[in-house]
N, C-alpha and C positions, 0 to 999 in steps of 0.2 A: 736324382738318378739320371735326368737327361737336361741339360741346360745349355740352350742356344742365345749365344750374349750378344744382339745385336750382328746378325747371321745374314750376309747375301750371298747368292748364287746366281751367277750368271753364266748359262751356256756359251761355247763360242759360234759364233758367225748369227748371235739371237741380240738383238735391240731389248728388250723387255728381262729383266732377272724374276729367274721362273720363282724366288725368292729374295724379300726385300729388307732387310734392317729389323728383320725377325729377334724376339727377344720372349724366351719362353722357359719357364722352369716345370720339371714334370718329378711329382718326390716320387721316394720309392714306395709301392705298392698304388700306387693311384693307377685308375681306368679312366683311358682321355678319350674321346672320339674326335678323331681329326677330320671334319668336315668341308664340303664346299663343292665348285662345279668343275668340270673336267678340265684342267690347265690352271687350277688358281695352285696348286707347287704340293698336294697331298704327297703325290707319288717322291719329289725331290726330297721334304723333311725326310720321310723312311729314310730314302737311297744316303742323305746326307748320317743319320744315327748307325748305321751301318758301315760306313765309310768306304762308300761304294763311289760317291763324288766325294770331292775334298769343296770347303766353303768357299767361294773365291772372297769374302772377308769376314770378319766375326771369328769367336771362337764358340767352340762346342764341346761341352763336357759330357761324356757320357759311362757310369757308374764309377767316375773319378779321374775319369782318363781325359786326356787334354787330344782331342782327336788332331788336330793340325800338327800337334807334336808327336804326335807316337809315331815310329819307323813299321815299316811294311813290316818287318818280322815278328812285329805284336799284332798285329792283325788277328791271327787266327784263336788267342787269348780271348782279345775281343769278343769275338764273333761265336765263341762257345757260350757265353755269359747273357745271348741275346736269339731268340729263338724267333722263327719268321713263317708267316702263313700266307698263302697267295689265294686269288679267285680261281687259277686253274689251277688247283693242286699240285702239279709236279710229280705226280709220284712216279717209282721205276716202275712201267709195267711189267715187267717179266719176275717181280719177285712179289714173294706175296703179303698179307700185312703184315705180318712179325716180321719180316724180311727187308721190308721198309723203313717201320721203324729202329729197327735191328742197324742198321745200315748207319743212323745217324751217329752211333754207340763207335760202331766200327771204325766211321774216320778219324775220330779221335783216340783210338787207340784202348778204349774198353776192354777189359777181362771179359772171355767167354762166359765164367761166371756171372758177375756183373749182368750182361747182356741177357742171358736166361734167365736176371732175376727179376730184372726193370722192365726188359718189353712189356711181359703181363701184365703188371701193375700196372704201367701207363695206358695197355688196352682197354682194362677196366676201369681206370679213372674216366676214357672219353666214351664209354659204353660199349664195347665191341668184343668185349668175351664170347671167345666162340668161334668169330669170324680169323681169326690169327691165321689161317691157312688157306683162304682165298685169297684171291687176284683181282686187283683196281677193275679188272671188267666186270666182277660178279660181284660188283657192290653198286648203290646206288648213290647219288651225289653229294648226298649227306654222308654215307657214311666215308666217301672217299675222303671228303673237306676232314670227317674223324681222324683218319689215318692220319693227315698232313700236319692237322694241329697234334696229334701224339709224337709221332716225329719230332715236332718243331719243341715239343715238350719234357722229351723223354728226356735230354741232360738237365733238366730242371734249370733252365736258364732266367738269369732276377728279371730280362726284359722278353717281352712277346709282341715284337710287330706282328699288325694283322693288317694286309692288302689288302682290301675289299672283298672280304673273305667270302661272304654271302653273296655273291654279284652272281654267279652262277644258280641258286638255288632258290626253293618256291618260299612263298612264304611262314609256313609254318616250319619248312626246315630251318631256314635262317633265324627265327627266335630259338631255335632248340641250339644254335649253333653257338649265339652271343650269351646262351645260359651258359652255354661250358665255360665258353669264355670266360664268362662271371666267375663261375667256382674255380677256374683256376688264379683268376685275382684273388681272390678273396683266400686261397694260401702264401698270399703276400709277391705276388708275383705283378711287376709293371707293366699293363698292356694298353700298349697305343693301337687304337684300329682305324686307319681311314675308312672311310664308308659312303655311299650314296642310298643306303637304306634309312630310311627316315621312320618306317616302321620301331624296329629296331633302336635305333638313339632313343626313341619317343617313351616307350617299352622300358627301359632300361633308367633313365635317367643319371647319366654321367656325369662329369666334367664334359662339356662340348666347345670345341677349338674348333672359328671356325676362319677359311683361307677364304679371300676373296683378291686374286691378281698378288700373289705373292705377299700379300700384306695379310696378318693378323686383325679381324674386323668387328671378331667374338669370342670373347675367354669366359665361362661359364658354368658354376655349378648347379648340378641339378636340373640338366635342361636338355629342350629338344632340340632335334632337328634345324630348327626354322631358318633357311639361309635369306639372308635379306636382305633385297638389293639394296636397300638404304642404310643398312652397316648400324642400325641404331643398337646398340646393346642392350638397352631397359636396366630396368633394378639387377642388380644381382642376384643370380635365379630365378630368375622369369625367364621365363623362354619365348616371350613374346609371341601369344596365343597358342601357341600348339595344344592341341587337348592330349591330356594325360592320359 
């Protein structure tokens, strides 16, 4: 579903490539947590599966597509096929939550029908039955992050980047948060989440990818958190002590 064949990126007027000789296969329906510390290149893998930057070498497949090659006018093919969750939500405040997630239906050109029949559904999939007629200020953080991953969910897209989606919220929101997450994997949908919640990875027990200075330093099933500055990987699935 997402495959980085030996992938560099290097910003201009930057000495360091925020990503380095990267080589990464992601199937379809797998849950990866893309882990590591602020500048080791989380934020650029997303930005690069989006083709918001282009790779400065490598190529990058994502759900078949040859991203170096595709012209700007498939972009937006693209970009329906892949749904995106941030730490600050984003939402419009002036409309309310049907309206929001309504909205994503919209640009793409949705039937009114259509639109009146999916919003609810997708409200009730991430628990918000009820609240459809309120406004981002008369919700609470949790349930705003709700709104943003319904949004990012409603065209039922095969990919679901997640930003550090919990970075804003307590900790009991944020487990309640990577369970949605889960059950929306678990209808076959591929979600990559970078994260700095170590809670959460631990909780969960992923696949955990982790970045250490633009380099790959831990590829992992079934494993925690645990970033190490010694880059030792252990057995395969160990997560090298983290308590479960």
């Amino acid at each position: 579903m997402i495959l980085f064949d030996r992938v560099t990126k290097t910003y201009p007027r930057t000495t360091r490539a925020a990503l380095e000789d990267i080589s990464l296969d992601i199937g379809r329906g797998e849950f990866v947590f893309l882990v590591g510390k602020s500048g080791s290149g989380k934020s650029t893998f997303l930005r690069l599966v989006l083709r918001e930057e282009r790779a400065s070498s490598g190529r990058i497949l994502v759900a078949g597509r040859d991203l170096s090659k595709m012209p700007e006018r498939h972009l937006p093919a693209l970009r329906r096929e892949i749904g995106v969750v941030f730490q600050d939500f984003r939402l419009l405040p002036n409309k309310t939550v049907a309206q929001n997630v309504a909205f994503a239906l919209q640009v793409i050109g949705r039937s009114r029908a259509h639109i009146r029949q999916t919003v609810p559904e997708t409200l009730d999939l991430v628990g918000l039955t009820g609240k459809d007629k309120r406004f981002p200020h008369q919700l609470s953080a949790g349930e705003q992050q709700r709104v943003a991953i319904a949004r990012a969910v409603v065209n039922k897209p095969a990919i679901l980047l997640a930003d550090e989606p919990t970075g804003n919220l307590d900790p009991a929101t944020s487990l309640d948060i990577v369970m949605l997450l889960d059950r929306i994997h678990r209808a076959n949908t591929t979600v990559v989440m970078a994260t700095h919640d170590h809670d959460v990875v631990n909780a969960l027990r992923k696949r955990v990818v982790e970045l250490k200075d633009g380099s790959i330093v831990r590829d992992q099933v079934q494993a925690g958190y645990r970033v190490n500055p010694t880059a030792d990987p252990g057995p395969e699935g160990n997560d090298g002590g983290v308590p479960s």
